[in-house]
N, C-alpha and C positions, 0 to 999 in steps of 0.2 A: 196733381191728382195721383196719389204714390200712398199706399197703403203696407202695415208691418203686420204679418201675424207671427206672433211669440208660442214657441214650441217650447214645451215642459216636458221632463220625462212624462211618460203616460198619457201625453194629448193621442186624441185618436181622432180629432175632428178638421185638424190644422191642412191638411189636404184638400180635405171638401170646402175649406174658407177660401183657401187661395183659390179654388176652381172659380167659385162665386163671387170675389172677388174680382179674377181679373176677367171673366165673362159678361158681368155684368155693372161694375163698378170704376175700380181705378185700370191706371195706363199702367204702372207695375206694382209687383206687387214684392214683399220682401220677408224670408222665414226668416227669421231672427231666434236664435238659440237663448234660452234664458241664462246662461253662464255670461251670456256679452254683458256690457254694461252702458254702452252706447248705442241708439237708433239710431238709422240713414233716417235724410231728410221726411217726412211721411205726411201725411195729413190727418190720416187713420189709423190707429194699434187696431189691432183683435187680437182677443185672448179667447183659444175654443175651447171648446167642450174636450172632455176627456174624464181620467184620473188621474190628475197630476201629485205625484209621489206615493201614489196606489192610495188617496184617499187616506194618506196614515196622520193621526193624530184629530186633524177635523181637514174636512173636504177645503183645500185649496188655502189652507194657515201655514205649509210650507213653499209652496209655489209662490205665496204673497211677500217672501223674503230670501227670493232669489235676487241674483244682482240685476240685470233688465229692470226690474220693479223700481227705480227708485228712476230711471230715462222716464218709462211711464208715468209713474205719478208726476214728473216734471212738466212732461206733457200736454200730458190733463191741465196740472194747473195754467198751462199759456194759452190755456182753450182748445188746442189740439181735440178731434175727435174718437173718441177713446170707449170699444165694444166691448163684454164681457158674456159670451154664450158659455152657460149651463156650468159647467166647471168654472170659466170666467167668472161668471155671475159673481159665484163665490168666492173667488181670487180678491173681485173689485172689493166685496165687503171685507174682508180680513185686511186691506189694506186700506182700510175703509173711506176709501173712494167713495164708496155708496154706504147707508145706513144700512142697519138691521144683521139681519143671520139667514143664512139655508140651514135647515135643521132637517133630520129626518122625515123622509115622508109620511102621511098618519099616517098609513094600512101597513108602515114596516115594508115595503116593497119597492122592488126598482121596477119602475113605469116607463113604458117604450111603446107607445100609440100617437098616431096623431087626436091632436086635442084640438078642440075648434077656441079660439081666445077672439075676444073683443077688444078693436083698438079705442081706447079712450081719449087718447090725445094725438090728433096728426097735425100737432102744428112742433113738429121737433123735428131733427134732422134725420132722426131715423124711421120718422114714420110718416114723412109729406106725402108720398104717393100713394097713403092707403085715406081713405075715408073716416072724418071724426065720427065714432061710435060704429063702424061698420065692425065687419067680422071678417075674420079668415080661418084658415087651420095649419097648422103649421104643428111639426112633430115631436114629443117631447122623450127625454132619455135620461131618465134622472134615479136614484135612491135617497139623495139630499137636496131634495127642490121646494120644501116646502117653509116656503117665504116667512121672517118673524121680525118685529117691532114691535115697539113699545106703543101705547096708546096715543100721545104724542107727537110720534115721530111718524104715525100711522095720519094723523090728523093733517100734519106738516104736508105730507103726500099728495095728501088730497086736496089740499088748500092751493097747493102750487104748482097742479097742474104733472107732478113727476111719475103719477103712475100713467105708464103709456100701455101696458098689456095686461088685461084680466082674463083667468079663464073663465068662460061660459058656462064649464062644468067640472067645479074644484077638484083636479085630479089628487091633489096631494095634501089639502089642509094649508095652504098659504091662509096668510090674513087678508083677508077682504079681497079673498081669489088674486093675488098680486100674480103678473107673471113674468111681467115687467118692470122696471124705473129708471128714472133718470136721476142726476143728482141736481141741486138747485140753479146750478150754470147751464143745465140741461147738454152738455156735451159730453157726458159719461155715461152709456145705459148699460144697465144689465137684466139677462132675460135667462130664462129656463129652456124655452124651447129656443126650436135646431132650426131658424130658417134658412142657411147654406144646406141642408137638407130636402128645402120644398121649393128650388128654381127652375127642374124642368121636368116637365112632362114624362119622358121617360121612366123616371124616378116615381111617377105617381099622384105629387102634388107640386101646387105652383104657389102656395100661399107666402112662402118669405121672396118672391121675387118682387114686389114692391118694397121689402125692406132693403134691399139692397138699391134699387133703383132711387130709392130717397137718398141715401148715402151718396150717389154720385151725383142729385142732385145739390145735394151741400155742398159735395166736393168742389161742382164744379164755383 
């Protein structure tokens, strides 16, 4: 039960993972620089939120070819369990681990509220401990969150169970309020909102601490 989070120039969220991480999920936990090119043993990547390479060119199309990226996609492919928060999100698709694009949000603004989202699927590893179809809220921090595919690939999603989080009230223009997915092995998610953000009370909200609690129950 040994978990990696991958630090990029510009992560700003890589802290608050490990907090969450080893408070509420694995036994250790390991920052791993993206210039490496080899993982310690792990069970878990996360890749956090931030702005990795200040967002230059498109949000997270240089982060997805740093050296680290190619342990990761290795990874992923042995089934290893493999997170992408908000920045991530977008890292997984350009490396496209996952389908689609983040594209700019519609209203042109960066968005930083908690957002209440609907889980759609809690039969996946990262989302066992919350309830099929229930709700939580958990906070989002985005200017390129707003989720894109093709009609298709949109269709795919939905047929296979991979969209795991919608929001309730589309803050950004995603397609079909996506806020979440998984890829079709279902051990790859990627999500917009920050729930290493909403595990303790003092903080305000508690809504991602069953996200992490489902991860150690995989883990274990």
């Amino acid at each position: 039960m040994n978990a990696a989070v991958i630090v990029f120039p510009g992560s700003n969220c890589d802290r608050d993972a490990v907090c969450a991480l080893r408070d509420h999920t694995a036994k250790s936990v390991h920052r791993v620089w993206h210039r490496d090119t080899d993982l310690p043993k792990v069970d878990l990547v996360l890749l956090p939120g931030g702005f990795s390479y200040g967002d230059y060119l498109r949000s997270g199309a240089i982060a997805a070819r740093s050296p680290i990226m190619a342990a990761v996609q290795a990874h992923a492919k042995r089934g290893g369990l493999v997170v992408g928060i908000c920045n991530g999100f977008q890292i997984l698709t350009e490396t496209h681990l996952l389908p689609g694009a983040l594209m700019r949000n519609a209203g042109l603004k960066f968005l930083c509220k908690s957002t209440p989202l609907r889980i759609e699927n809690a039969d996946t590893p990262f989302t066992s401990a919350y309830d099929d179809h229930g709700e939580t809220a958990i906070p989002i921090a985005h200017h390129d969150g707003n989720y894109f595919a093709d009609e298709d690939t949109l269709d795919r999603l939905e047929g296979q169970g991979q969209i795991v989080f919608r929001y309730v009230n589309n803050p950004n223009g995603s397609s079909r309020d996506i806020a979440g997915i998984t890829n079709k092995a279902g051990n790859v998610l990627g999500m917009m909102p920050h729930p290493e953000r909403a595990v303790d009370p003092l903080t305000g909200e508690t809504g991602g601490l069953a996200f992490f609690k489902s991860l150690a129950g995989a883990m274990a």
